[in-house]
C-alpha positions as CSV (number, residue, x, y, z in Angstrom):
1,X,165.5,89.5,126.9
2,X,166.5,89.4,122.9
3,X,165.3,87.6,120.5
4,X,165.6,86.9,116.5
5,X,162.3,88.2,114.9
6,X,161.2,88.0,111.4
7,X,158.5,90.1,109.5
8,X,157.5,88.8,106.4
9,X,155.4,92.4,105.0
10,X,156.0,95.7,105.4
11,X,152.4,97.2,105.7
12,X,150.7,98.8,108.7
13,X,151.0,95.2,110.8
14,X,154.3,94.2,109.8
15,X,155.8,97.7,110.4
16,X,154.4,97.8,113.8
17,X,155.1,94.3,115.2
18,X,158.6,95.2,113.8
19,X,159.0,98.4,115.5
20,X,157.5,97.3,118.9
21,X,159.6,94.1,118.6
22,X,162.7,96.2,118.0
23,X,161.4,98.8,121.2
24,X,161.7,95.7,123.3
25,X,164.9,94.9,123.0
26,X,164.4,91.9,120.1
27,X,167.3,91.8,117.0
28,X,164.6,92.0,114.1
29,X,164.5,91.7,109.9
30,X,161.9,92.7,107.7
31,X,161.1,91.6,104.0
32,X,159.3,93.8,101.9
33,X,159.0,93.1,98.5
34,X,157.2,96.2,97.2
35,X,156.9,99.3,99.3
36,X,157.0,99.7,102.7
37,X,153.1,101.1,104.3
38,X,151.2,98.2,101.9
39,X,148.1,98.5,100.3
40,X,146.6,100.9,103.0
41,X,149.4,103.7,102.6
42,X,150.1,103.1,98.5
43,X,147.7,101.3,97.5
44,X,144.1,101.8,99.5
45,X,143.4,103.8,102.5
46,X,145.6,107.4,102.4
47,X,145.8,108.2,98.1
48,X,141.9,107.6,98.5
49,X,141.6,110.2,101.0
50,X,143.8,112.2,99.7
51,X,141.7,112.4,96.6
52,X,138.5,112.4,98.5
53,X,139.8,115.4,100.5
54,X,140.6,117.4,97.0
55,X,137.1,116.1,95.5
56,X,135.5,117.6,99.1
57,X,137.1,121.3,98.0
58,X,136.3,120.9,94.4
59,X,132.5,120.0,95.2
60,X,131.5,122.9,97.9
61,X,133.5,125.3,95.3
62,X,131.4,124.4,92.2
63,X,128.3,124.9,94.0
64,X,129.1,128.5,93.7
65,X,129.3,129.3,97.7
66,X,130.7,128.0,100.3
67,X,129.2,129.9,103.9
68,X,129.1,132.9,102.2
69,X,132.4,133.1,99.7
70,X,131.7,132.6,96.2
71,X,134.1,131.1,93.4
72,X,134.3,132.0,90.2
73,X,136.0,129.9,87.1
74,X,136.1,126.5,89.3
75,X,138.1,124.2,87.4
76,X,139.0,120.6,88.5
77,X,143.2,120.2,88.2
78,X,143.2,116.4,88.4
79,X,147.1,116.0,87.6
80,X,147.8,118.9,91.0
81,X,145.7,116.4,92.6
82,X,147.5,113.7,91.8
83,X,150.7,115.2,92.6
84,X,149.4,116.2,95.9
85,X,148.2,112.3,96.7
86,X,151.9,110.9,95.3
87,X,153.6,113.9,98.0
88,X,151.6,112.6,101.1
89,X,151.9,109.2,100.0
90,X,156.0,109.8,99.4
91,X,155.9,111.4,102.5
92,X,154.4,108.9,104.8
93,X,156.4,106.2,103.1
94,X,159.7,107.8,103.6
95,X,158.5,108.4,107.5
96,X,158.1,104.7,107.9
97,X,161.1,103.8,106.3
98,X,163.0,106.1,108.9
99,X,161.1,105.0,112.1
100,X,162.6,101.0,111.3
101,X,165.8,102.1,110.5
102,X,166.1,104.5,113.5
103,X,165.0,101.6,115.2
104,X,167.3,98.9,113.9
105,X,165.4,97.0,111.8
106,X,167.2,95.2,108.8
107,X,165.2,95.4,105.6
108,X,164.6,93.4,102.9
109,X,163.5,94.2,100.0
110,X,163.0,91.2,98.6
111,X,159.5,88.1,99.0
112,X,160.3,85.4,101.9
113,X,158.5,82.4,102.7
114,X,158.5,79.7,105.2
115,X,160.7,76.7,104.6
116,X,159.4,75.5,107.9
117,X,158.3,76.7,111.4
118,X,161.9,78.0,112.2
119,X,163.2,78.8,108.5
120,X,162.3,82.0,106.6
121,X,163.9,82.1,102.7
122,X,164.8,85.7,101.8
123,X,166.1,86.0,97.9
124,X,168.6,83.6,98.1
125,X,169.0,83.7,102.9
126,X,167.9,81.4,104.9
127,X,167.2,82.9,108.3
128,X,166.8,81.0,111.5
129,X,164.9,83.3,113.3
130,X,163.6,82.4,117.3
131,X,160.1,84.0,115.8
132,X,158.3,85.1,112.7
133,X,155.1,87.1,112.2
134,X,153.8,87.8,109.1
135,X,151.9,90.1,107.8
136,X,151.2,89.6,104.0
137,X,148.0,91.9,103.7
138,X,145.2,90.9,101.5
139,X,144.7,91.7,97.7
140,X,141.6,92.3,95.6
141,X,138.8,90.1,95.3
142,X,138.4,89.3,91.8
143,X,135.4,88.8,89.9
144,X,135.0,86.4,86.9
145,X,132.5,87.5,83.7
146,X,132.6,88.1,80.0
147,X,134.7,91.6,79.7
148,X,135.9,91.4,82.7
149,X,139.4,92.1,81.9
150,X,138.7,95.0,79.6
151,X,141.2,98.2,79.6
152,X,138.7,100.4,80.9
153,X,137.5,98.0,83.8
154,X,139.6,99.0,87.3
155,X,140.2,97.7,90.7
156,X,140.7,99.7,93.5
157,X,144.4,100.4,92.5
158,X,144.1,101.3,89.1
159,X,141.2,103.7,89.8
160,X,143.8,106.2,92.0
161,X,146.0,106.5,88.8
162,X,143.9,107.2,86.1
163,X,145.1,110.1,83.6
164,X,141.5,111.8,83.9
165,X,138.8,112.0,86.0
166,X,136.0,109.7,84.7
167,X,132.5,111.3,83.1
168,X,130.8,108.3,84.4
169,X,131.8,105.3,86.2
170,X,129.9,101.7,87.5
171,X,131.2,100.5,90.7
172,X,130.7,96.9,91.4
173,X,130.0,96.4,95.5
174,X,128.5,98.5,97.7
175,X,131.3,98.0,100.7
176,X,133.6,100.7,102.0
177,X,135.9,100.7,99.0
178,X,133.0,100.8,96.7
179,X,131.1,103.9,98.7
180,X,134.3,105.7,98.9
181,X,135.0,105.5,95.5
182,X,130.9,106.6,94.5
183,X,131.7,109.5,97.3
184,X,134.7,110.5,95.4
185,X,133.6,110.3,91.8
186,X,130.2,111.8,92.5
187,X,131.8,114.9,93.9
188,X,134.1,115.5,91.0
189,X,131.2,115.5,88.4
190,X,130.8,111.9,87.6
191,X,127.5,109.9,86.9
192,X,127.6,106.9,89.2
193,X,125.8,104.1,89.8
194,X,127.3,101.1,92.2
195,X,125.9,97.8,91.8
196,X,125.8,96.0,94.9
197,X,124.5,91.7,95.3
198,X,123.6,91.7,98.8
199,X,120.1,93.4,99.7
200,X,121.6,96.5,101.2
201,X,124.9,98.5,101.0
202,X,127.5,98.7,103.9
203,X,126.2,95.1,105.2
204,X,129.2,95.0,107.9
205,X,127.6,98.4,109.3
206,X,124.9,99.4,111.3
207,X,121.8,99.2,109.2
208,X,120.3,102.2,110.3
209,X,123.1,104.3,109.7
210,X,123.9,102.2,106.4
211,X,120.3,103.1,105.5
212,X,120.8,106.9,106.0
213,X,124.0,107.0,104.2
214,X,122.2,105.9,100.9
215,X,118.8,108.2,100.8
216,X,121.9,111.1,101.2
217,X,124.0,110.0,98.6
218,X,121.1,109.0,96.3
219,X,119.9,112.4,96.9
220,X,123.6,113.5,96.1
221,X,122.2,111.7,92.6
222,X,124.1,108.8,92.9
223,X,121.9,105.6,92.0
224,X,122.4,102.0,93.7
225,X,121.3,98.9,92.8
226,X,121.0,96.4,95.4
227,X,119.7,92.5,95.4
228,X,122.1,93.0,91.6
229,X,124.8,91.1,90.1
230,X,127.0,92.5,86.9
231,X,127.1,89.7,84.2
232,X,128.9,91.0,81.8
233,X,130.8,93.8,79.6
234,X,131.5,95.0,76.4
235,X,133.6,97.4,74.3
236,X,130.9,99.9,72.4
237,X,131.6,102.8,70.4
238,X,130.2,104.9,73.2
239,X,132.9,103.4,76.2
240,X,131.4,100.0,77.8
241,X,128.2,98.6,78.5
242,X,127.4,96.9,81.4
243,X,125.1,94.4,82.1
244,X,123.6,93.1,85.2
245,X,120.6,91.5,86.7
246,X,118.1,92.9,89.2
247,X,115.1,91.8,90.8
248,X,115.2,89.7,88.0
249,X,115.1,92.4,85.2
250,X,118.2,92.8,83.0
251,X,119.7,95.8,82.7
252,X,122.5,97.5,80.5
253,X,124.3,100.7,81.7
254,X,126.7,102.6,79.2
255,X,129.4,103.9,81.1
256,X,133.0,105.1,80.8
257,X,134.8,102.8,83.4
258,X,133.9,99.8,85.3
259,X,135.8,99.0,88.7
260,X,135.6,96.2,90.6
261,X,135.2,96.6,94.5
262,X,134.1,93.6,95.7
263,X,136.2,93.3,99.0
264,X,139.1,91.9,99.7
265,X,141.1,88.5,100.4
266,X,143.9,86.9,102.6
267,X,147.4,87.5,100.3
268,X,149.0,83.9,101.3
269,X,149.8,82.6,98.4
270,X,153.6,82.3,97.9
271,X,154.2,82.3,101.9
272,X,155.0,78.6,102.5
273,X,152.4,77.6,104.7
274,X,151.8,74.4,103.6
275,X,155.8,73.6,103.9
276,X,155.4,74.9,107.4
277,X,152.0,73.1,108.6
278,X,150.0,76.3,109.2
279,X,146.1,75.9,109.6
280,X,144.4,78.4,107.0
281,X,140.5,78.9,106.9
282,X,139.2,79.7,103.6
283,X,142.8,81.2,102.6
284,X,143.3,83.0,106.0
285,X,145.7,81.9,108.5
286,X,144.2,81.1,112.0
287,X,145.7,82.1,115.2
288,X,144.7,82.3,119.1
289,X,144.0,85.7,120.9
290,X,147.9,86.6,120.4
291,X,147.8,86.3,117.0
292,X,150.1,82.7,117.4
293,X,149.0,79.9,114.7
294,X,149.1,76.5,115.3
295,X,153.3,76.2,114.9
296,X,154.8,77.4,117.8
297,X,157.0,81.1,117.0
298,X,154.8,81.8,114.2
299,X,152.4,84.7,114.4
300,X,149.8,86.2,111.6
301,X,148.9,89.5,112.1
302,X,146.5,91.9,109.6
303,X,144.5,91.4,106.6
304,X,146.3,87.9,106.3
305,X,144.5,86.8,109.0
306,X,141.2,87.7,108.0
307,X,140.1,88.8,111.4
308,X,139.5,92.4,110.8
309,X,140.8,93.9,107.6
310,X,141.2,97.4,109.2
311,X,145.1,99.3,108.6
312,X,144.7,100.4,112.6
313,X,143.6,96.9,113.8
314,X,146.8,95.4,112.0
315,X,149.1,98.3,113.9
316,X,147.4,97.1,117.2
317,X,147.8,93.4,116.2
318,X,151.7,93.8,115.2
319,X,152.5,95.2,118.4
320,X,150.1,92.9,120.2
321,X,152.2,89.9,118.7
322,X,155.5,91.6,119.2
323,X,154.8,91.4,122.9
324,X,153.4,88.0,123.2
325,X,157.1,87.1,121.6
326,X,159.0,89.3,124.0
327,X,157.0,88.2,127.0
328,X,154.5,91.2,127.8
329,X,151.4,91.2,128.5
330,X,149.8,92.7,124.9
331,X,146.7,95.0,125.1
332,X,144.7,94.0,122.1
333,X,141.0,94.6,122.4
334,X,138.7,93.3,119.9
335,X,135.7,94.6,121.1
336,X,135.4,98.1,120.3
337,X,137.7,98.5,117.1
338,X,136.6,101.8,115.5
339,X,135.4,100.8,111.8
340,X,135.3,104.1,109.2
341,X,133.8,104.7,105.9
342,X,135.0,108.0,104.2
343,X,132.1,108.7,102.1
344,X,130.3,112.0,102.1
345,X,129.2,112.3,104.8
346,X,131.4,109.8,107.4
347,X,130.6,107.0,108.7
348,X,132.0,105.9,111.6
349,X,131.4,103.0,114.4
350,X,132.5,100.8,117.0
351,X,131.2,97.8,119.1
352,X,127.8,95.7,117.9
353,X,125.4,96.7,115.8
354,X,121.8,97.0,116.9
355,X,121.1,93.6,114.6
356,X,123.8,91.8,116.7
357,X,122.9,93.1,119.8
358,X,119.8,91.4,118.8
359,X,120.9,88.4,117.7
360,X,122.3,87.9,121.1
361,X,119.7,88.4,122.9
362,X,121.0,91.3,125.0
363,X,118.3,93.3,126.5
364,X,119.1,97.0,125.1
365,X,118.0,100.8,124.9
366,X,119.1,102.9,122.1
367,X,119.4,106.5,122.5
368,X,120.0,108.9,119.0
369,X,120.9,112.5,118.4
370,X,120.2,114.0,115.0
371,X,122.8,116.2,113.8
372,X,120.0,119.0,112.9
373,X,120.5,119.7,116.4
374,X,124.0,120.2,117.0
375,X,126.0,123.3,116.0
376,X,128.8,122.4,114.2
377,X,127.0,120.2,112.0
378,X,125.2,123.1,111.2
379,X,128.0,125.3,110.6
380,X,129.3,122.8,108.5
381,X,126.3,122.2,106.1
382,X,126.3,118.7,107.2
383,X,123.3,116.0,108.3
384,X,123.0,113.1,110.3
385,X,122.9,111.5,113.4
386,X,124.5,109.8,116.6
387,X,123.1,106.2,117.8
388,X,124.6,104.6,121.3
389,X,123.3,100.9,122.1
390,X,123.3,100.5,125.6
391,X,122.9,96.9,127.9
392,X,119.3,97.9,129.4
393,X,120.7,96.5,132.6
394,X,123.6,98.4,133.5
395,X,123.9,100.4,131.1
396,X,127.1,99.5,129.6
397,X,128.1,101.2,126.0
398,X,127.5,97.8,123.4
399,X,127.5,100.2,120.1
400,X,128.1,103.3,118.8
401,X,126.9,104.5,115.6
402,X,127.5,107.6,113.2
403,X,127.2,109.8,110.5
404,X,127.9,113.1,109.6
405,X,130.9,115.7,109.1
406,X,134.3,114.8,110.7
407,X,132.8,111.8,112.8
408,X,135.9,109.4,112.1
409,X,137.0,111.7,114.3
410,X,134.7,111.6,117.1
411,X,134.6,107.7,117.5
412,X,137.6,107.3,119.4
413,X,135.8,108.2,122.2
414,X,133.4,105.4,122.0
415,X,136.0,102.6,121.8
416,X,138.0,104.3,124.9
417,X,134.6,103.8,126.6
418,X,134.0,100.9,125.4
419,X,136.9,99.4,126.3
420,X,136.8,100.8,130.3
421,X,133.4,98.9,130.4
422,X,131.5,102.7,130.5
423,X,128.3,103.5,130.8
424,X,125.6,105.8,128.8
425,X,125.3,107.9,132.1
426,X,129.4,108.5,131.8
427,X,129.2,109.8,128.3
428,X,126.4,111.9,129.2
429,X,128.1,113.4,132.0
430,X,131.0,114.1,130.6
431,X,130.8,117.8,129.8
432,X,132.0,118.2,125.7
433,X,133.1,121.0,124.3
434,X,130.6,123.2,122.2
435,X,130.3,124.2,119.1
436,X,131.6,120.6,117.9
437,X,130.3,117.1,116.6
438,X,131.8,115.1,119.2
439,X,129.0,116.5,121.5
440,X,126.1,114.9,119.5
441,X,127.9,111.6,121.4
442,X,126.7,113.3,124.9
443,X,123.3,114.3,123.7
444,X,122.7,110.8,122.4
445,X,123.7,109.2,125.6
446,X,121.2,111.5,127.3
447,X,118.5,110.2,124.9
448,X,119.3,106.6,126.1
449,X,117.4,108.2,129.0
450,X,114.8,110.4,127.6
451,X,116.6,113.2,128.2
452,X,118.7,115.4,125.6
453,X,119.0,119.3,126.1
454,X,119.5,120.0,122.7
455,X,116.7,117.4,121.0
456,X,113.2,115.6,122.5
């Protein structure tokens, strides 16, 4: 079967559902008005963790040892790491562009919008295409007060291009942008403090493991202000003061740079919905469990839909909607989407939290593993702990919680569990290989039942 399929954005959910569409057989066009990969590969997601893996090196070094090899004469070359963030960047970019045109795919490098359900405008095109999907991404949430649009007040983009590493920087929101970022300036040096109006950090993350993440990094001497809104800034002859309410007290911070991390929204402006009759929801398009809004043939997938604004949920979601189009039977599943915070140390989870396992009054046992007992955590100077939610019933894997060195890379486990309907006994009995992290995940499953090897 071929069909006519549209993409309107070229980030991580456009480029799939293009891909998959074109693996299936379907004639497809994708319009790109910036660069292809988004926000997540240019923007967001890889330059941040291509600086926070420099600013990792750069902190053990200037410690003075690192297991036993000291470093003399540790200097911070900010523009080598910039270079190194615009080559992987450059890299991965180029590597997308080559996958869609190996593929088929015609490109456009131009904005489109809907003239209606079966029109797409391209430049100066109209297209007729059977299907369309798009996948616009989401930009910055923007924050109104007095000095808000001050030179040396950032958003997430602006703070990955900056000709010098800052001496001391505010971060507004205590999400996963705004950690990262703290993680990242606190290891090169900086004095940081993040501002944060909801009562606790990390609020979409388990609050355990939110909880342990900031006694470590306030021990790392970063300070956080939570229950705190900024309500203004200033130009001063010593960079910017910053001022901002908390527990009713106001406060003033002189810093160097501001930046704004307050989350995210649904990029739909400019995408013709309205000429098209699509339902949005608080500027997010709504669609079914395929990803299909309310006009037949037109699909949202991504940050655009405002379902999950994860770069590997919109991959799934492309290629989930590609399918639905091409007749297949898509394997999306919502339910254990890994979620990842790369601060120091990770975060990573997937499934419910132990507050909405709660809240749905599911009967549950909880078994932990601190990372004091496992090997490699050792061996890698690092701290914290594994926490599986299991049904009290039967036993079934609800959550899985983390944090510690490497563990974005250990969660994939959990969701693959998760998403075969396993059990705590299966993880525990699944023998893991030793000395490594991903272990602590068998030794917590045994504490579900009172009984770890390695812990009491």
């Amino acid at each position: 079967m071929s069909k006519k399929i549209m993409v309107i954005g070229g980030g991580p959910g456009g480029y799939a559902a293009a891909i998959r569409g074109a693996q299936l057989g379907a004639e497809v066009s994708l319009a790109e008005a910036s660069q292809l990969g988004g926000t997540c590969l240019n923007r967001g997601c890889v330059p941040t963790k291509a600086l926070l893996h420099s600013a990792e090196f750069f902190h053990r070094a200037v410690r003075g040892s690192v297991a036993g090899v000291k470093f003399d004469g540790v200097a911070l070359d900010w523009a080598g790491a910039q270079a190194r963030k615009a080559e992987v960047v450059g890299r991965l970019r180029g590597g997308v562009e080559a996958l869609l045109r190996h593929y088929g795919v015609a490109l456009y490098p131009a904005p489109a919008e809907l003239i209606s359900g079966k029109e797409v405008r391209v430049d100066s095109e109209i297209l007729a295409p059977e299907a369309v999907i798009l996948a616009a991404g989401s930009v910055n949430a923007r924050l109104s007060f007095p000095g808000c649009d001050l030179p040396d007040v950032l958003d997430s983009a602006s703070a990955l291009d900056l000709e010098a590493a800052p001496k001391s920087v505010v971060i507004v929101g205590g999400g996963v942008i705004g950690m990262e970022f703290a993680a990242l300036y606190r290891m090169l040096g900086a004095e940081v403090r993040v501002v944060e109006a909801l009562p606790e950090i990390l609020p979409a993350a388990d609050g355990e493991i939110a909880g342990c993440l900031r006694e470590m990094m306030a021990s790392e001497g970063v300070r956080i202000h939570t229950g705190a809104r900024v309500t203004a800034a200033e130009k001063t002859a010593g960079g910017l003061s910053v001022y901002f309410e908390e527990g009713g007290a106001s406060m003033e911070i002189l810093t160097e740079k501001l930046l704004i991390a307050a989350g995210r929204r649904p990029n739909t402006a400019g995408l013709g919905l309205e000429a098209a009759g699509i339902v949005t929801e608080r500027g997010a398009v709504v669609t079914d469990e395929y990803f299909q809004t309310n006009v037949p043939g037109v699909y949202a997938v991504g940050d655009c839909n405002g379902q999950l604004m994860l770069a590997h949920a919109a991959i799934a979601q492309g290629a989930a909607a590609a399918e639905h189009i091409m007749g297949e039977t898509p394997h999306y599943h919502s339910k254990a989407i890994p979620s990842c915070v790369y601060t120091q140390p990770e975060i990573a989870g997937a499934g419910m939290t132990e507050a909405q396992v709660r809240q749905a009054g599911i009967p549950y046992k909880i078994g932990r593993f601190n990372l004091n007992g496992n090997a490699k955590a050792l061996i890698e100077d690092g701290k914290g702990m594994v926490k599986i939610i299991a049904d009290a019933r039967l036993g079934e894997i609800l959550g899985v919680h983390m944090i510690g060195p490497r563990v974005t890379e250990a969660i994939g486990e959990a969701a693959i569990c998760m998403n075969l309907e396993g059990t705590a006994e299966e993880i525990a009995y699944t023998v893991h290989a030793h000395p490594t992290v991903s272990e602590a995940a068998g030794e917590a499953a045994m504490s579900v039942f009172g009984k770890p090897i390695h812990g009491v």
